[in-house]
Every structure is written in C-alpha cells, then in structure tokens.
C-alpha positions as CSV (number, residue, x, y, z in Angstrom):
1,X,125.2,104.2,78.4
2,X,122.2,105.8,76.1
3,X,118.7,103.5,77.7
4,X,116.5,101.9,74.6
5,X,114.0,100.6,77.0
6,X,113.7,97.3,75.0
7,X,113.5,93.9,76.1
8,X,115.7,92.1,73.9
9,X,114.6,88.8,73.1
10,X,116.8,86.8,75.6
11,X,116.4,89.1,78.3
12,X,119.6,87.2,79.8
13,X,121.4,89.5,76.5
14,X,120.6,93.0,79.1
15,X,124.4,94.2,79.7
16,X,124.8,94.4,83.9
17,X,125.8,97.4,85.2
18,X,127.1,97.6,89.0
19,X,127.3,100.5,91.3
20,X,126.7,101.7,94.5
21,X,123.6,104.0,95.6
22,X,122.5,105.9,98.3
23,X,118.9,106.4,99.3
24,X,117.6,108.5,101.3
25,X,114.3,108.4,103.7
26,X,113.0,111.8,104.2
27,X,110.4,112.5,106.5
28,X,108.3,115.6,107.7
29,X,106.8,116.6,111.3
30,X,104.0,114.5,109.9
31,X,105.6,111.4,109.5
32,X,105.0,111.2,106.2
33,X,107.7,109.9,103.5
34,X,108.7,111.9,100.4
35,X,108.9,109.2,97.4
36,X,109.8,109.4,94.1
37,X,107.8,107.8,91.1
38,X,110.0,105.8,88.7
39,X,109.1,103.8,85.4
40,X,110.4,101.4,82.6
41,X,109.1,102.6,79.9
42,X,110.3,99.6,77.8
43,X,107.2,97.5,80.2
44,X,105.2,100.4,81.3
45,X,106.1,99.2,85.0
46,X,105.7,101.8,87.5
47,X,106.7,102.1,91.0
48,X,108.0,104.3,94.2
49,X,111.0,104.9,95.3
50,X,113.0,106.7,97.6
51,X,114.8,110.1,96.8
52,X,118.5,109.1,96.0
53,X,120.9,107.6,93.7
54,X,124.5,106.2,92.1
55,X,127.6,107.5,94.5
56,X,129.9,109.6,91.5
57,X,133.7,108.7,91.3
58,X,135.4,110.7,94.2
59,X,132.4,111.1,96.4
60,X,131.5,109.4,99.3
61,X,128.2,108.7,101.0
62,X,127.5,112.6,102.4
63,X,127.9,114.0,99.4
64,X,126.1,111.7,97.2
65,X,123.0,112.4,99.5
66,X,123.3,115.8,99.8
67,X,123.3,116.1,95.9
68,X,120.7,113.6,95.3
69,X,118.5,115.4,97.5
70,X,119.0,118.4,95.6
71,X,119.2,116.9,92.2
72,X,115.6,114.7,92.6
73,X,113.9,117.4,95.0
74,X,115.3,120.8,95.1
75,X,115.8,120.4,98.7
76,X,119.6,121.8,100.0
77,X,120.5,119.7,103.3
78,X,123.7,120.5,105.2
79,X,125.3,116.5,105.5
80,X,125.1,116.7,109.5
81,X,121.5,116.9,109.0
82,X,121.5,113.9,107.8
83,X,121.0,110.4,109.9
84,X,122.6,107.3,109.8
85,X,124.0,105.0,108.1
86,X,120.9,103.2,109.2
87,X,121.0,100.0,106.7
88,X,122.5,98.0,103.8
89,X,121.5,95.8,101.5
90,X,122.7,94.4,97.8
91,X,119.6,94.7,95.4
92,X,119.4,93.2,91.6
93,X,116.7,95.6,89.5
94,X,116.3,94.1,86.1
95,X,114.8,96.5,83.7
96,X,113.5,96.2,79.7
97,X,117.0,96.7,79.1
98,X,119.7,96.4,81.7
99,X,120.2,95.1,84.6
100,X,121.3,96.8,87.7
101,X,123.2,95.0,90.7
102,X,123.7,97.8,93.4
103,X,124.6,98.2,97.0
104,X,121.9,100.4,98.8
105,X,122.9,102.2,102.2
106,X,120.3,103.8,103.6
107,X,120.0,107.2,104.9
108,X,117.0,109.3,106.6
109,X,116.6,113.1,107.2
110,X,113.6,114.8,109.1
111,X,112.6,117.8,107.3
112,X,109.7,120.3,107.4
113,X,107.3,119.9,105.0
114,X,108.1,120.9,101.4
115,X,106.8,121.4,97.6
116,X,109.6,119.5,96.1
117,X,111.0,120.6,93.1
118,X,113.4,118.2,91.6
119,X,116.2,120.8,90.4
120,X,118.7,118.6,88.5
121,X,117.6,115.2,86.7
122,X,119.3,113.5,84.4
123,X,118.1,112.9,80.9
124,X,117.0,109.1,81.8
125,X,115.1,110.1,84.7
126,X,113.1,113.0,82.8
127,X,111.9,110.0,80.8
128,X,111.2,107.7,83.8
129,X,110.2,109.8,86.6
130,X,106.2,110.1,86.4
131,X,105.4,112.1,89.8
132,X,107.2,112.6,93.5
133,X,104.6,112.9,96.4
134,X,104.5,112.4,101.0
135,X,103.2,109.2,101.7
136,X,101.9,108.7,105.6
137,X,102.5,105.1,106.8
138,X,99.0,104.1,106.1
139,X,99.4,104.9,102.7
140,X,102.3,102.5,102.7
141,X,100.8,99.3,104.2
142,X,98.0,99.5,102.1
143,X,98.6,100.9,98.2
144,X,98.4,98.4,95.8
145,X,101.2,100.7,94.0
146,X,104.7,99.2,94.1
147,X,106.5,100.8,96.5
148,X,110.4,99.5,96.7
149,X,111.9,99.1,99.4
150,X,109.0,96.5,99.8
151,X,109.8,97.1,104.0
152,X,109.9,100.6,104.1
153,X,106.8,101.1,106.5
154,X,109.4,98.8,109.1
155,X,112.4,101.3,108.1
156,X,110.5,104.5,109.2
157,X,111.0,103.7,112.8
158,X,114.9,104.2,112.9
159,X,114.6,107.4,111.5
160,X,114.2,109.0,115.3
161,X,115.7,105.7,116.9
162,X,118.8,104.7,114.3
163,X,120.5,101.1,114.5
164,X,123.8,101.7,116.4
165,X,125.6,100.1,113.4
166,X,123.8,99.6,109.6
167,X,121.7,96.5,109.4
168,X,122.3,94.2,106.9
169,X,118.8,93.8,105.2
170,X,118.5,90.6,103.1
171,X,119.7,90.8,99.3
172,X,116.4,91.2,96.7
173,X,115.0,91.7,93.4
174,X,113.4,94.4,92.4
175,X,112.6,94.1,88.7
176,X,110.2,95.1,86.3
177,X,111.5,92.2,84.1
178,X,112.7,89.5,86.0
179,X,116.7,88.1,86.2
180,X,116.1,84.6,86.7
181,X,115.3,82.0,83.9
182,X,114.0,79.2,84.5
183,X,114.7,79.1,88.2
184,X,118.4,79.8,87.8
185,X,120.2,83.5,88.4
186,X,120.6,85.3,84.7
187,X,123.6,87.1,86.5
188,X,125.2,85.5,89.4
C-alpha cells in the first residue's frame, strides 16, 4: 500500500488495515528507554514510540523482534536475550490516511548503551521517522512530547520483574487523526 499522507475529506473513507506488531522496550544499565520518533506527515503530528513493528507472514514473535531491532536500530540481539511476553493490548492508530487496528505484544531487552543506527527502514518510515534517542523515566513523566504507549514509565518496571503471564492492557487510540465521529466508532 503506497502512503499519500492525505486526510480525505470524510476521514471515515481511510481504508483499515489490520495486523499484528511487536514492540519492543529496550533499556540500558542506565535505565534509560531507547524510543523511536515517528510522524504523519499528512498532520505534521509527531510522537515516540518504541523500537518495533508488523510480524511478516511466516514469522513469529522472536523473530519479528530480533529483526525490528535490527531494522529500526542496527542493534543484533540473539532471541533468548530477549524478555517476555510481558503485555498485550489491541490499539486503533488513525493516521491522515489510514487506519491501523493492531495487536501490540510487548517485549523488553536490557542492553548496554548504544549509538543506534537504524540499518534497515522501509521507505514509509524514511519519510516518517524524524529522530531515535534514550529517554530516563524522568524524561517520560514529564515531556510534553507524545510518547505512545501513554503508560510506558508503569511498563519499565517488568523489564527486571516480568508478569508471569502477558497482561492484558486496556484497548486505546492512538491517533493523529481521530477514528470516532461524532461519538460513534469510524471502524468497529
């Protein structure tokens, strides 16, 4: 699907695209979180995000980390290294243009410290990505940036003491251009 980044003018027109995603919360001796800045271009929205992404045909969950990880920050992670499944959650993004109903699962992965160096991104995200820097909790709690997961800071503390199962986090929007109309769900 080629983006156009433009609102049409019933935004309840923006085709819906499912899929499932992994993201990943990856954190240094520090504490600090590595996060990833997206954009819309079509709104000039801006926000940060967790390292991560779509799950390809034929992978499953390991894999898709592991090669998000390398794709978004050049960083090559063996999948035992990597902890959890620490949460789930659905999550509806509507953007200028589409609108994206996924199924997060959450990951984390204590790393040293590192000068990413994203080593694999995808046409759309050269266009969206606008920067991908460590945030300490601090930093978190008190941006006025958008940061999405909205309750990240609270997910940071089951990176060294994960959930014996996934949580279920609550379903949420995350939009740069809303989904409902008029108090009523564009997309059910």
């Amino acid at each position: 699907m080629t983006r156009t980044f433009e609102v049409p003018e019933d935004p309840g027109d923006r085709p819906l695209r499912r899929r499932a995603t992994v993201r990943v919360l990856v954190v240094d001796p520090e504490d600090r979180v590595l996060l990833i800045g997206d954009s819309d271009p079509g709104t000039g929205a801006r926000w940060w995000i967790t390292p991560g992404g779509g799950i390809d045909p034929g992978e499953d969950d390991l894999t898709a980390v592991v090669r998000e990880l390398y794709e978004e920050t050049g960083l090559v992670v063996a999948r035992d290294d990597v902890i959890g499944p620490l949460a789930s959650r659905r999550v509806r993004h509507g953007y200028s243009d589409v609108v994206v109903d996924q199924h997060d699962t959450f990951y984390a992965l204590r790393t040293p410290a590192f000068e990413p160096a994203p080593a694999g991104l995808t046409e759309e995200e050269l266009t969206t990505v606008h920067g991908i820097r460590w945030w300490t909790e601090e930093e978190l709690r008190s941006t006025a940036e958008t940061v999405w997961p909205t309750l990240l800071p609270d997910l940071l503390g089951w990176v060294d003491a994960p959930p014996t199962a996934p949580v279920a986090l609550p379903d949420v929007e995350e939009s740069s251009v809303p989904i409902t109309g008029a108090g009523e769900p564009l997309y059910p």
